[in-house]
N, C-alpha and C positions, 0 to 999 in steps of 0.2 A: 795366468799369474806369472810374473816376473821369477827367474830365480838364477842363480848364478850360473848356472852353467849355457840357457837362452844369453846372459851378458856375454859373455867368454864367447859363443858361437858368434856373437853378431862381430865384434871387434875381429874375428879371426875370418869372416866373412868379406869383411869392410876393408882389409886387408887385403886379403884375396883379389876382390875384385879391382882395389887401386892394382896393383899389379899386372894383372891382366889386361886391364884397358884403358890406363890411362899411365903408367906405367914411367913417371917422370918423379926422381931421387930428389929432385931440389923441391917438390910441392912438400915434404915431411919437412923441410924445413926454417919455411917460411910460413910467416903467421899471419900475412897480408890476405893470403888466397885461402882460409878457412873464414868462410861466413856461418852464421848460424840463424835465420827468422823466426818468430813463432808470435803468434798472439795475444793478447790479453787484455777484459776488459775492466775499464774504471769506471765503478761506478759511482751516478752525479751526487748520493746521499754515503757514501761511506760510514765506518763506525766514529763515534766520536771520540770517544777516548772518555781520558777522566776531564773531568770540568774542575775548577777554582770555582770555592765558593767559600763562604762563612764557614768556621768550625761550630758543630753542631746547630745548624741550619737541615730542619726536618725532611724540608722537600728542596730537591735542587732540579732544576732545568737545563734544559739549552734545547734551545731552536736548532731547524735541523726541517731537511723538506721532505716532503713524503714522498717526491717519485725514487721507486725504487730499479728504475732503469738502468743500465749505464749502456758506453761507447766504446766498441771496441778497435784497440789499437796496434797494428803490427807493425814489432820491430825488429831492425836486423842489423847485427852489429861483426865481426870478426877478430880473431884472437891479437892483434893487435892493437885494439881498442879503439879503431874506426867503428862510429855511429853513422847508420845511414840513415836520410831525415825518415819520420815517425808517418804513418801511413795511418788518419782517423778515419774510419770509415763509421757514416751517419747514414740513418735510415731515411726513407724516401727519395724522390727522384728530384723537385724542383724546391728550389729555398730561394724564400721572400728577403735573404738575408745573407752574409758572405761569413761562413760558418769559420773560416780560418784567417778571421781580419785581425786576430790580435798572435794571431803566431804562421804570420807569411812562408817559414821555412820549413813547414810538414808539408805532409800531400795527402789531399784531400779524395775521399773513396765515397763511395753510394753504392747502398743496393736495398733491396726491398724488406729486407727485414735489419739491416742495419749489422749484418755479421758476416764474413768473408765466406767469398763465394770463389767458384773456379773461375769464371771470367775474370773477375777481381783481379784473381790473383796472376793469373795470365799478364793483366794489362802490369799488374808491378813490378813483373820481373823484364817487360818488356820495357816499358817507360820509367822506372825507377833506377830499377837492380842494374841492369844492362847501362845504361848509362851512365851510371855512379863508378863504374869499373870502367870504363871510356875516359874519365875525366879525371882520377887519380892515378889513371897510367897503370892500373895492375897486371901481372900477369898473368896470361891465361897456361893452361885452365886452372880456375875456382873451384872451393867444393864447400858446396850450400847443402846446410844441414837443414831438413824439417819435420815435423811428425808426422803421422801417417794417418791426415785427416785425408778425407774424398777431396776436401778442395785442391791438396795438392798434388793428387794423386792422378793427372788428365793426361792426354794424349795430347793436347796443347800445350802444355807447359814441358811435355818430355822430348816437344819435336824441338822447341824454341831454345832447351839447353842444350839441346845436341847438335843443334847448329851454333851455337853463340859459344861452345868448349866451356860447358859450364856442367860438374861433376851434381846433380839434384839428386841426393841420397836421404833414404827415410833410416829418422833413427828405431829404435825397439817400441813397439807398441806397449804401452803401460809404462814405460822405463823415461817417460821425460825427466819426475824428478829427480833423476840419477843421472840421465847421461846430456841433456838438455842444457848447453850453457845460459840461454837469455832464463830457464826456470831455475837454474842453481846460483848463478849470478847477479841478474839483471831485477828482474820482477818481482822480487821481496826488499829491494832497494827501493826501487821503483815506486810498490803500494804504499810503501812506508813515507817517502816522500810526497805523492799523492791528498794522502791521508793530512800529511801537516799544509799543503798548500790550499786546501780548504778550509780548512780549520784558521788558515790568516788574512783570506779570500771574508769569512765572515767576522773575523774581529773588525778588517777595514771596511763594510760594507753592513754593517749592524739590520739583522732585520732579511737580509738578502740574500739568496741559494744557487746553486750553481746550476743553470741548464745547459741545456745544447748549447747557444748562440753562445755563452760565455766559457764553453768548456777548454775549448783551444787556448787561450788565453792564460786560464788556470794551469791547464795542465802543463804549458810551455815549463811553467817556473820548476814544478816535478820534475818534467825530462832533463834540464838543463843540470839540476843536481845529479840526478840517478846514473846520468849518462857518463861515467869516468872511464879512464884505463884499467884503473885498477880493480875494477867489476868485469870488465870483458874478459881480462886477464884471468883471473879467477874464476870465472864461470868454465873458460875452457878449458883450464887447467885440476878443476875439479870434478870435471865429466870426463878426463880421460881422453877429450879428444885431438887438445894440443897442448903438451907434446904427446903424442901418441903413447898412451899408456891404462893399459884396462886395467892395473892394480889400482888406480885410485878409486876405480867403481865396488869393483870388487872387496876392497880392505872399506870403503865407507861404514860409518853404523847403520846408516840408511837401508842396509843390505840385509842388517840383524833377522828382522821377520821377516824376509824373503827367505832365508837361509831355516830357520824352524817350522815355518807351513809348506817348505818345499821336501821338507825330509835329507837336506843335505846334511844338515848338523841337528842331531839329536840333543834335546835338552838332558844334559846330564845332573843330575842334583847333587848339592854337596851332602852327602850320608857320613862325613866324619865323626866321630864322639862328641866334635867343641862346636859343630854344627845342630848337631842335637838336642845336647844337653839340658836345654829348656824346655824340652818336651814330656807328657805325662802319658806314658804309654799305658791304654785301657783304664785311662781316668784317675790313676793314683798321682799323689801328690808329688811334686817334683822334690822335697827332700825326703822320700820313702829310704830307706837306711836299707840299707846292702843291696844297692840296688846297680847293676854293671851292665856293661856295654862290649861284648868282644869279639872276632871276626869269625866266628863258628857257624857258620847257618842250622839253622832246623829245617825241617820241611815248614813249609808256608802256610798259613794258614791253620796249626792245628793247636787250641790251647786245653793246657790239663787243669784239672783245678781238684785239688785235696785235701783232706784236713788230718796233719801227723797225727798219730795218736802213739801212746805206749805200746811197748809187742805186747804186754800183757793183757790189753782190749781193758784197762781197770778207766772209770769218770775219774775227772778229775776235774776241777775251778779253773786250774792256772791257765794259760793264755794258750792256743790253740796256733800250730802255726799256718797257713794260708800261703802254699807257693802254687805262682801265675806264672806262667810260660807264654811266653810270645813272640812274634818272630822278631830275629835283630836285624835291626837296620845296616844293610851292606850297600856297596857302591855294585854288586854283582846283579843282577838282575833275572826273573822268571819269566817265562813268556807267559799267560793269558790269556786264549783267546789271538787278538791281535793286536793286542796293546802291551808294551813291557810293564811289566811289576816289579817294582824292589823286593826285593823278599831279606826278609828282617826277621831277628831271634832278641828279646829282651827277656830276663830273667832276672828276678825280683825273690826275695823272703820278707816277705813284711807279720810282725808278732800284732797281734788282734786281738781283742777279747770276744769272747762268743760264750751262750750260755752252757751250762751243760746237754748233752743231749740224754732221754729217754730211751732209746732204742741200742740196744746193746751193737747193734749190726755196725759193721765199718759203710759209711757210704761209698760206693764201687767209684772208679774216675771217669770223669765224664770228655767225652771225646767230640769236640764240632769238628765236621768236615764240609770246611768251604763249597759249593756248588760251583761247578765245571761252566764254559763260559758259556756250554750249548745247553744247559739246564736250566728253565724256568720255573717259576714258582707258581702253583697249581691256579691261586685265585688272581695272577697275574695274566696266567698263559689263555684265562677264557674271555679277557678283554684286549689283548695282546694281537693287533693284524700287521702281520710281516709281510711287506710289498711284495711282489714277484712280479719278474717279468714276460710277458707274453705274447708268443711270436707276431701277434699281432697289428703288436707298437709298429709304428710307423718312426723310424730313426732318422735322425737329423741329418743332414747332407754338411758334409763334412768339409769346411768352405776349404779350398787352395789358397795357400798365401801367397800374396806378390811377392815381388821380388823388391829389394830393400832400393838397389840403383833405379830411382824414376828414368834418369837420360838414359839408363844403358839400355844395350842392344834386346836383349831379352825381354824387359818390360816393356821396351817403345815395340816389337813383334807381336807383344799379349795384348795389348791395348789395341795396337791396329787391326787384330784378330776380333776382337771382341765389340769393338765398331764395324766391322764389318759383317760378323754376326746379325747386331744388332739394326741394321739395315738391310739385311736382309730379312729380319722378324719383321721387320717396320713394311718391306712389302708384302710379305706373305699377310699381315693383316690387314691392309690393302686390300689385297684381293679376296681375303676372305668376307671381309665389312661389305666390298660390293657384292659378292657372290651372296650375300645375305640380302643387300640390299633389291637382286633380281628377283630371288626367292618369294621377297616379300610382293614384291612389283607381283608378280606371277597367280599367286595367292589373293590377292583384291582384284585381280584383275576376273580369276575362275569365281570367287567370291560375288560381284558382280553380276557375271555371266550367269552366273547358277541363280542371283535374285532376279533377276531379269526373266530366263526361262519359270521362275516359279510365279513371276506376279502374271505372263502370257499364260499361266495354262491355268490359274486363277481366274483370269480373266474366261478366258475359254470358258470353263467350266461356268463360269457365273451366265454367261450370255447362251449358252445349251438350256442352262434353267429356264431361262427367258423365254425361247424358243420354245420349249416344251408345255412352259407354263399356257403360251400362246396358242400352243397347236390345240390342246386340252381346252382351250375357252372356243377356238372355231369347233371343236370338234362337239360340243353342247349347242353350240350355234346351229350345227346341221340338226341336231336329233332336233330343237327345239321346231326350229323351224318345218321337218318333215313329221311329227308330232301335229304341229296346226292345220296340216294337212293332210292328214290321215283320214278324218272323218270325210273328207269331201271327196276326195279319187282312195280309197280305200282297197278296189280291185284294179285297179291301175297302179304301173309302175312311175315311179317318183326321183326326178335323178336331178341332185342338186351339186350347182359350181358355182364356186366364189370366185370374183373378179383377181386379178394378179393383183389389182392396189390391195386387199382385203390381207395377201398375205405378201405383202413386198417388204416389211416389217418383219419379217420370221427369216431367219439363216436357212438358208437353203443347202448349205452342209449337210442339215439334218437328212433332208427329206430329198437330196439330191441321187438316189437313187432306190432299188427296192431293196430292200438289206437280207431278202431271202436269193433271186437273181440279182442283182447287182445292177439291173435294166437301169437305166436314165429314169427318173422321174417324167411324166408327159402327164403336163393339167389337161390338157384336152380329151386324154383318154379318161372314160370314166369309172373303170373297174381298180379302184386307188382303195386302202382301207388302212386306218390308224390307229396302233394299239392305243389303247386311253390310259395305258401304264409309264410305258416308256417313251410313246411318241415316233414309233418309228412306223413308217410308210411300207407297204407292202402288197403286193400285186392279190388279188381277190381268188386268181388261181394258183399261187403261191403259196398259201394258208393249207395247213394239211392236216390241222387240227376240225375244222369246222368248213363246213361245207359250204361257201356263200353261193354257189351259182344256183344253187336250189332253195335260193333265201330271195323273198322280194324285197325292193328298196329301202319299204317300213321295215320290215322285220328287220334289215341292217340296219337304219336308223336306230332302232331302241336298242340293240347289242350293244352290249358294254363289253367291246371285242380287245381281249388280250392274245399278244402272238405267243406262237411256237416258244423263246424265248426267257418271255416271263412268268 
């Protein structure tokens, strides 16, 4: 929030720093080399104002277009009431159409949403501003005032003044309308003008509204009025900035509620008698009879209330008297809590009728004693939740303020710091984007590899089924077949072998050695024997469960021989 004494630091600041660095007696007092820029937009539907129509005419109109868009326009003028041409900057990038064909002498601006930007404004103090002071022969250095938007606030714009001796100083954030000459001069001229050259734009033109393509054109007629001396003059003369003078900001009424929400000037009230006197303190009527006003204080808050009676304690009809104490109103003050309280003593005799009473007793005085500001009231205090704070909060980072000189030395070091900063974050996430990107590579690649090994031993396992399934069908194969022949060599031994085509279809992984010695596998030898569980091959003297060498061919044939194993 704005308050006098932020005004007073910045002038004494702005000061300061002329001094220091730029440090030339003739710039205070020439009014050529004070510019001031800033913004503002017109919009294509403005208010219309009052309309002309019939007296007592029920309903009245007027036409009027419904975009509620407008264009925004910066201008920049200095305390001698040089206007520099009006900078319209319109949204979009390409026009089917020459949007400054009816007022040739502005300069025409673009950007994507149609509101100034830092490039913008870069190219208009390079191709506008810089130039305009080339061709009126001014002297350097200039001091261009503007607010302390982001757009003007770049590393581009603070290299460009500072090569070209151009003073770019930001005024007080929130304090345009004070110290801002295009906002104290210029720009309520301006809308005001604006506002009526629409309004003549459709009396000539019945029926027809103001767009873009016709905006230039219109607005020419606005600029041409709004743009006087006697506006420039004024505006800088009433921000204080030329002739160099902070009392005019400071003595403004504009400052009034600055100066009461900031706590520099206390609201004092007038608590005189003839300021008063219209008041009915604790509801009686304003001509109560002997009723006074005088600079005595009471304690605060405490009123008695009793009814005279005779010392003899005898009833009586006649009128009873009724004296009310209450605090009088002083210009002295109590403190509260945290808030000042007037504290005030009014005392009154007012004659009443009241009935007789019954009760012989004097009624005793009754005493209210206001409540302390740390005291609550009981059916208040059980819906009553008082915030706290706890250490937990996480506190706001507490931004650094720039420095008010855009060109000066200090804010072009902080910007160059903080671009380069910021190019350095810009590689580190770089690197970090690819070091994630490898990560990821890394990850599908194991991802991959790992589905790969799992559909191979997938596979494996399906094709050992196979095999087994295989060995388990020759293996019925034999018995069936030494079975048919059992009855016929019954006392003779029986030795049966299958051709290699019989099993050149079965994986020989399996059966490719004995899985009790380890020996090679050999068809030709016939002492071979297959568990019919597992399927695994194993030498006949290997077996140490069951004795085959004392078993003949048949009797192996009908075993339903499981190893060691299973």
């Amino acid at each position: 929030m704005i308050s006098p004494q932020r005004v007073d630091e910045w002038f004494r600041d702005f000061k300061a720093f002329m001094s220091d660095e730029v440090n030339d007696p003739l710039l205070w007092k020439d009014p050529t080399r004070w510019f001031n820029a800033d913004e503002s937009g017109s919009p294509l539907c403005p208010k219309s104002g009052k309309v002309l129509a019939p007296k007592g005419s029920p309903n009245i109109y007027n036409f009027t277009s419904s975009d509620k868009s407008q264009i925004t326009v910066l201008a920049c003028m200095n305390a001698a009431g040089f206007f520099l041409k009006p900078l319209i900057v319109y949204a979009g990038q390409r026009f089917s159409y020459n949007p400054l064909e009816e007022f040739p002498e502005a300069v025409f601006g673009r950007t994507n949403t149609g509101w100034m930007d830092s490039e913008l404004f870069h190219t208009w103090l390079k191709d506008v501003f810089e130039p305009a002071l080339e061709e009126h022969s001014i002297k350097r250095p200039v001091v261009l005032f503007v607010d302390g938007h982001s757009t003007h606030s770049t590393l581009s714009a603070s290299k460009f003044c500072r090569e070209n001796n151009i003073v770019l100083y930001c005024l007080l954030e929130h304090g345009s309308h004070l110290m801002q000459p295009c906002d104290v001069g210029l720009f309520s001229t301006l809308k005001t003008t604006w506002r009526q050259a629409v309004r003549n734009f459709q009396i000539k033109n019945v029926g027809d509204f103001v767009t873009r393509s016709k905006f230039a054109g219109v607005f020419r007629e606005a600029w041409d009025q709004a743009c006087t001396v006697q506006v420039s003059v004024k505006g800088f003369r009433e921000s204080g900035l030329f002739p160099f003078d902070p009392s005019k900001v400071l003595g403004t009424l504009k400052m009034e509620p600055s100066k009461t929400f900031s706590g520099s000037q206390r609201f004092q009230p007038d608590m005189s008698s003839s300021a008063i006197s219209h008041l009915s303190p604790t509801g009686l009527p304003e001509n109560a009879p002997d009723a006074s006003f005088d600079n005595e204080t009471a304690p605060t808050g405490v009123v008695e209330v009793s009814n005279n009676k005779p010392d003899n304690h005898e009833q009586s009809s006649d009128n009873d008297t009724v004296s009310s104490e209450v605090p009088e109103m002083s210009s002295e003050t109590v403190v509260a809590g945290d808030q000042p309280v007037p504290s005030a003593t009014v005392q009154s005799n007012i004659q009443v009728t009241a009935e007789p009473q019954t009760d012989a007793k004097e009624p005793s005085a009754q005493v209210l004693t206001p409540m302390s500001s740390n005291q609550v009231s009981p059916a208040f205090k059980e819906v009553l939740k008082i915030p706290t704070s706890t250490s937990g909060q996480k506190h706001k980072k507490t931004r650094i303020p720039l420095p008010k000189a855009i060109s000066g030395k200090k804010f072009h070091d902080l910007l160059e710091k903080k671009q380069k900063e910021k190019e350095e974050e810009i590689i580190r996430k770089e690197a970090r984007k690819r070091e994630r990107e490898e990560q990821r590579n890394r990850r599908e690649e194991e991802k991959l590899q790992k589905a790969e090994e799992k559909a191979k031993k997938k596979q494996l396992r399906e094709q050992e089924k196979e095999n087994i399934k295989k060995i388990k069908e020759i293996a019925k194969l034999e018995k069936a077949f030494k079975r048919k022949h059992q009855d016929e060599s019954s006392d003779s031994d029986i030795s049966v072998h299958f051709e290699d085509d019989d099993l050149a279809d079965i994986d020989t992984s399996i059966k490719q050695a004995c899985f009790a010695c380890e020996a090679p596998y050999d068809n030709a030898t016939p002492d071979w024997i297959v568990c019919q569980k597992c399927g695994r091959w194993l030498h006949r003297t290997c077996v140490k469960t069951i004795d085959l060498l004392s078993m003949t061919e048949g009797e192996i044939a009908d075993l339903e021989f499981e190893c060691d194993y299973c």
